[in-house]
Structures are given as C-alpha cells and as structure tokens.
FIKOLZA-1660 file (N, C-alpha, C; in steps of 0.1 Angstrom, whole numbers, plus 5000, padded with zeros to 4 digits):
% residues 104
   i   px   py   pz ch aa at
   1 5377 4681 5356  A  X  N
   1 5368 4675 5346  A  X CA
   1 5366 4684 5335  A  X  C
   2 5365 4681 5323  A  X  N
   2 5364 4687 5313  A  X CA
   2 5349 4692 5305  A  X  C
   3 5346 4696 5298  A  X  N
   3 5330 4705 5296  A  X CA
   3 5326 4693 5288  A  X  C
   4 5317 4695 5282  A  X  N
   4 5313 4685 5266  A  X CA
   4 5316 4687 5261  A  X  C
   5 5323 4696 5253  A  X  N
   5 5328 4702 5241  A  X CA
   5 5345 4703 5245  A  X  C
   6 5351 4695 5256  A  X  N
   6 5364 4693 5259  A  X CA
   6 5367 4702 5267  A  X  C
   7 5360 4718 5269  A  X  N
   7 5366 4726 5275  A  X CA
   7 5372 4723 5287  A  X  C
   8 5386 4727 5296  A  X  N
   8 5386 4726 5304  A  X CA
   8 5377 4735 5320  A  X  C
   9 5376 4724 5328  A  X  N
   9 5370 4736 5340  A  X CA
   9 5354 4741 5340  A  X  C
  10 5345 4731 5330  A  X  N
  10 5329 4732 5329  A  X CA
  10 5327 4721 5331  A  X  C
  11 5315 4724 5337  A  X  N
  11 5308 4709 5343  A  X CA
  11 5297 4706 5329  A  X  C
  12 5299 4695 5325  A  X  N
  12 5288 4691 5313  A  X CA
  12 5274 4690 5317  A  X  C
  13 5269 4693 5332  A  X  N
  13 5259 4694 5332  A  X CA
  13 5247 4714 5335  A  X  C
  14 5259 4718 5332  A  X  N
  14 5261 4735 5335  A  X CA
  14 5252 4741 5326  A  X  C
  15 5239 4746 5331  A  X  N
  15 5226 4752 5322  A  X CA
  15 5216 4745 5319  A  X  C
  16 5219 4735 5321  A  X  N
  16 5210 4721 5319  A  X CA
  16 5199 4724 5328  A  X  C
  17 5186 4729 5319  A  X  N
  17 5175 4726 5325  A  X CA
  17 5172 4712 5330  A  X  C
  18 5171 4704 5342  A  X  N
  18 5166 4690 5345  A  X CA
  18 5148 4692 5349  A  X  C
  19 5143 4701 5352  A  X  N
  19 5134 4703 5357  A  X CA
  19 5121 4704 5344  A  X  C
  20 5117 4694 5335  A  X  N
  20 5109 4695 5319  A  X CA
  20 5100 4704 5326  A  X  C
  21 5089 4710 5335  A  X  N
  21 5079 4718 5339  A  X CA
  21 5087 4730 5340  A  X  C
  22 5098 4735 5346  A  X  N
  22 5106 4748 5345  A  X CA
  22 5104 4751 5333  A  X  C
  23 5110 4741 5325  A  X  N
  23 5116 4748 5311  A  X CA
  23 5101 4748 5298  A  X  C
  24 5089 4739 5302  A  X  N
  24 5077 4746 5296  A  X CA
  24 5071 4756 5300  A  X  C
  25 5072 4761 5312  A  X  N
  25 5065 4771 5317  A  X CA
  25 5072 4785 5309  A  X  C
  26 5090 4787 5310  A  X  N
  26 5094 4799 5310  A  X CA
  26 5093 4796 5292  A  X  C
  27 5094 4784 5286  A  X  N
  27 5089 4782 5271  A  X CA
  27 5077 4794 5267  A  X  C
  28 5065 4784 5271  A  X  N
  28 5051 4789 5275  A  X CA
  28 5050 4803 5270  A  X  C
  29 5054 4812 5285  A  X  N
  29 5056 4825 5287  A  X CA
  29 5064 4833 5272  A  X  C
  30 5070 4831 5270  A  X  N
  30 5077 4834 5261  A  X CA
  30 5071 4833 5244  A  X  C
  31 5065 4821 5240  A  X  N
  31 5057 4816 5236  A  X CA
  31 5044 4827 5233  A  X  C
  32 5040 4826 5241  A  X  N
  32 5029 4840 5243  A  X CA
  32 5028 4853 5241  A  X  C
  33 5040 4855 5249  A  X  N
  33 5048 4871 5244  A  X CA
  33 5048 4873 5232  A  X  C
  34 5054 4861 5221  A  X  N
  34 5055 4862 5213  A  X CA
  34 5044 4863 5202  A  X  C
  35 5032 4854 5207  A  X  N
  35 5022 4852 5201  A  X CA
  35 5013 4864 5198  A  X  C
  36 5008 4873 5211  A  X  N
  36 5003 4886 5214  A  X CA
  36 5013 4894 5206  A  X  C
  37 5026 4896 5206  A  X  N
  37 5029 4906 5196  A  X CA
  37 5028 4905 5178  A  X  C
  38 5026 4890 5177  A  X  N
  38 5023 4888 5163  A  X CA
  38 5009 4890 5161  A  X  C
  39 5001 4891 5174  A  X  N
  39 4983 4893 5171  A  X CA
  39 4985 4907 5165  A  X  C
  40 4994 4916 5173  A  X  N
  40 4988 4934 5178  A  X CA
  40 4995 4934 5163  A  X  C
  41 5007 4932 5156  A  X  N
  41 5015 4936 5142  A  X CA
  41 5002 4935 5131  A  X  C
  42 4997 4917 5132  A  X  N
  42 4987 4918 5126  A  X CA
  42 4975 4925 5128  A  X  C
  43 4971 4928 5134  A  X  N
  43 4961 4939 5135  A  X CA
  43 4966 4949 5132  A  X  C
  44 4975 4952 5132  A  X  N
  44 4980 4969 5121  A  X CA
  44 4977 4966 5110  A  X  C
  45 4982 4957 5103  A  X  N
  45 4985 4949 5091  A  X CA
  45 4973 4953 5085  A  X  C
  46 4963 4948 5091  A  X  N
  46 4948 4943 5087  A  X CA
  46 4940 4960 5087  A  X  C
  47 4947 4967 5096  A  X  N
  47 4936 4980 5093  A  X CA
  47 4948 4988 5083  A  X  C
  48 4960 4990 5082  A  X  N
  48 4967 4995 5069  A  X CA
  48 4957 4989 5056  A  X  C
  49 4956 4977 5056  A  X  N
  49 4952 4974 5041  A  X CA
  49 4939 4976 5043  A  X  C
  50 4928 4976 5050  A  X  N
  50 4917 4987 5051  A  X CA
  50 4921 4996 5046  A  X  C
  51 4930 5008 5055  A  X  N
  51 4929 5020 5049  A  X CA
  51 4937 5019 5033  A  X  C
  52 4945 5013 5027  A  X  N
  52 4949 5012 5016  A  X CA
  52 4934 5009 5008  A  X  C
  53 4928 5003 5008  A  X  N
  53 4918 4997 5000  A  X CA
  53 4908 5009 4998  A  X  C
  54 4903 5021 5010  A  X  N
  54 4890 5030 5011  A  X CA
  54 4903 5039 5004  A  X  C
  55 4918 5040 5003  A  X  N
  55 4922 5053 4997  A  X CA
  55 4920 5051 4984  A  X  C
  56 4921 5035 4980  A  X  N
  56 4925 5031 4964  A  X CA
  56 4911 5038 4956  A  X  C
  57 4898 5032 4968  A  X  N
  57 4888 5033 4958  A  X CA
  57 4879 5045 4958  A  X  C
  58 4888 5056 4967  A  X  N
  58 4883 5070 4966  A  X CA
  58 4893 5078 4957  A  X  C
  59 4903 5069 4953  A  X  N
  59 4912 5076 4945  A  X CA
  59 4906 5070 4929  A  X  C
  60 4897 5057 4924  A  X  N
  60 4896 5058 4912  A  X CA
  60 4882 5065 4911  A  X  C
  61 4877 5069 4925  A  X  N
  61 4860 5075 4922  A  X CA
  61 4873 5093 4917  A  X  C
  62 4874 5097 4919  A  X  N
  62 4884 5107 4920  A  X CA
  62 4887 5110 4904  A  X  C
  63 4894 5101 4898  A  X  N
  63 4897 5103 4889  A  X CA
  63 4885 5098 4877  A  X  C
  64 4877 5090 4882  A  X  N
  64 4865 5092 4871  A  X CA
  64 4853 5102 4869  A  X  C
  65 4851 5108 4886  A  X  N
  65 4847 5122 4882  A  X CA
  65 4853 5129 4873  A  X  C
  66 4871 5133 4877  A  X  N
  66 4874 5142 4868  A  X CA
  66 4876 5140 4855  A  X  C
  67 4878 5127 4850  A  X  N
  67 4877 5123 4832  A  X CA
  67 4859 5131 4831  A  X  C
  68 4852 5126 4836  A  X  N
  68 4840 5130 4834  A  X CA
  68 4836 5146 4832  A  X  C
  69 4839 5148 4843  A  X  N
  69 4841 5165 4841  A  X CA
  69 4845 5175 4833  A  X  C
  70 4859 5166 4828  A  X  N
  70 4867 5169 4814  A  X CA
  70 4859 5167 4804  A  X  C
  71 4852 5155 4802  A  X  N
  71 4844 5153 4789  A  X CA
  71 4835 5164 4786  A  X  C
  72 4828 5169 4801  A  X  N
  72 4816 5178 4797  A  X CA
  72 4819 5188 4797  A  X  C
  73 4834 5191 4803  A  X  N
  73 4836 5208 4800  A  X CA
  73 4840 5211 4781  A  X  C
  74 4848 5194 4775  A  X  N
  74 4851 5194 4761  A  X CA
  74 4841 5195 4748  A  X  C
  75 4824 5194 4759  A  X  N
  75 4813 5192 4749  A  X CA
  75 4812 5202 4751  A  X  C
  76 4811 5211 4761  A  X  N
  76 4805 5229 4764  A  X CA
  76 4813 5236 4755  A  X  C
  77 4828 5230 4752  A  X  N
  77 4838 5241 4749  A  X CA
  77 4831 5240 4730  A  X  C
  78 4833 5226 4726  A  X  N
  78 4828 5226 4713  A  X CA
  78 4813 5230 4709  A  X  C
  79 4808 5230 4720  A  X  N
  79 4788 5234 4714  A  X CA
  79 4793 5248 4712  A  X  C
  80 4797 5258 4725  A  X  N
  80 4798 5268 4728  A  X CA
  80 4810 5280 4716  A  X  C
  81 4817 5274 4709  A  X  N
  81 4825 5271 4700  A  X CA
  81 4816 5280 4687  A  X  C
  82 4811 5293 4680  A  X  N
  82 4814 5293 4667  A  X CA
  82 4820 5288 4658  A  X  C
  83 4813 5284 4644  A  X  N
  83 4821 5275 4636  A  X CA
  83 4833 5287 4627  A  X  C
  84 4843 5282 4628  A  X  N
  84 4856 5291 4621  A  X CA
  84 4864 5299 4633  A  X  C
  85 4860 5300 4647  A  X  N
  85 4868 5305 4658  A  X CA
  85 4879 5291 4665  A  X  C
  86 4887 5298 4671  A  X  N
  86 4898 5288 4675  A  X CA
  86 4893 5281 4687  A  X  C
  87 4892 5267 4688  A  X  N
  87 4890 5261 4702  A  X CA
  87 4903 5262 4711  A  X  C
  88 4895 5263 4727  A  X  N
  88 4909 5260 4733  A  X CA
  88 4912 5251 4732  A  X  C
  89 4905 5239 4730  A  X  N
  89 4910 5225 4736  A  X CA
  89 4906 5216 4723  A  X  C
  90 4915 5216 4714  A  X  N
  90 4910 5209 4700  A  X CA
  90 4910 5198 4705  A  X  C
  91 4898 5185 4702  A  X  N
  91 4902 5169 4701  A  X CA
  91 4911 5164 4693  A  X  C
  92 4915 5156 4702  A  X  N
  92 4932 5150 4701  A  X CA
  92 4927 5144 4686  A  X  C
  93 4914 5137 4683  A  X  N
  93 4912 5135 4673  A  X CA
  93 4911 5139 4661  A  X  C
  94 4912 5148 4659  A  X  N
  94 4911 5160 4653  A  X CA
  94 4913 5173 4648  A  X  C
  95 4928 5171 4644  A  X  N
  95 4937 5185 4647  A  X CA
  95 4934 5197 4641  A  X  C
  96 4933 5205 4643  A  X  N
  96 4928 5218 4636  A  X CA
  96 4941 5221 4623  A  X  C
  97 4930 5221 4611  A  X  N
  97 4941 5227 4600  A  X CA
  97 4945 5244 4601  A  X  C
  98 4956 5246 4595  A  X  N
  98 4957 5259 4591  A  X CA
  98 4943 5270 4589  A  X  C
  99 4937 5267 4583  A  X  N
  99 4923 5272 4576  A  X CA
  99 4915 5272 4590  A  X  C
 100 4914 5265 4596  A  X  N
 100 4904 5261 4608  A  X CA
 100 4910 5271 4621  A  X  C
 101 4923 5274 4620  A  X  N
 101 4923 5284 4633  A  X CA
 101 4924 5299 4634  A  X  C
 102 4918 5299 4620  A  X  N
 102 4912 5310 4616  A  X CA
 102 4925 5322 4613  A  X  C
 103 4931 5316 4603  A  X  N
 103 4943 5323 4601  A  X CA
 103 4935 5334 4588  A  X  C
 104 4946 5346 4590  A  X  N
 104 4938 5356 4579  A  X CA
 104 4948 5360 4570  A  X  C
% end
C-alpha cells in the first residue's frame, strides 16, 4: 500500500493523531510553555525600559546641572575678570579684539 503522498511502504494513516483530547492536551502543554516564556521575556522587557527611562532622566538632570554650572562659573569668570586683562573663557558672543587681550 502506498503513503498519501504515493510513497511506497507508509501507511496513510501513520502519525495521525485520532485521539482530538491527546492532541489538545499535548497542544495545551505546549501552548503554555510557550505563553510563560513570553510572560518572563516580557517582564525583562518592561523592567529594561524602566531602567532605560530612570537612566534617560538622570542623564538630562546631569547635563542641566552641568550647563548650569558652566553658566555660573562664566559669570564668576567675567565679574572676577579686571577690565583690559585676558579672560579664559571669552563668550562665544563676543570675541576678544586685538586691543582687548591686552596686547602691548
């Protein structure tokens, strides 16, 4: 007798779950396996983007201290600054002429 697919020497009924409760149960099982490992992935998932989120917004507190910081070290530098001595940190606005960095 030949297979379903012609082969010779297979029985066409060979693997054939007949039993529909067998084949939901080991379904089921499997099913589940699969389900619990898409729960536990997602729960990684869910605490990465937590921690992505507490890094993002300790990293822009981060950098607006230090613009800040910068600003106030650039007002100390200019208060602190005699008029006709060279600043270290000229504003970008404002480039020091010739005359101004106190050439002699």
């Amino acid at each position: 007798m030949s297979g379903p697919n012609g082969d010779p020497n297979i029985p066409s009924d060979d693997g054939i779950i007949e039993d529909e409760d067998e084949f939901n149960e080991e379904g089921n099982t499997e099913y589940a396996a699969i389900n619990t490992m898409l729960d536990q992935i997602n729960s990684c998932l869910d605490d990465l983007e937590e921690r992505n989120d507490s890094l993002n917004g300790k990293l822009h507190e981060l950098l607006e201290s230090n613009r800040q910081a910068r600003q106030e070290f650039r007002v100390q530098l200019t208060t602190a600054t005699p008029p006709g001595e060279e600043q270290l940190f000229p504003d970008q606005d404002s480039p020091a002429t010739e005359g101004e960095k106190g050439g002699e």
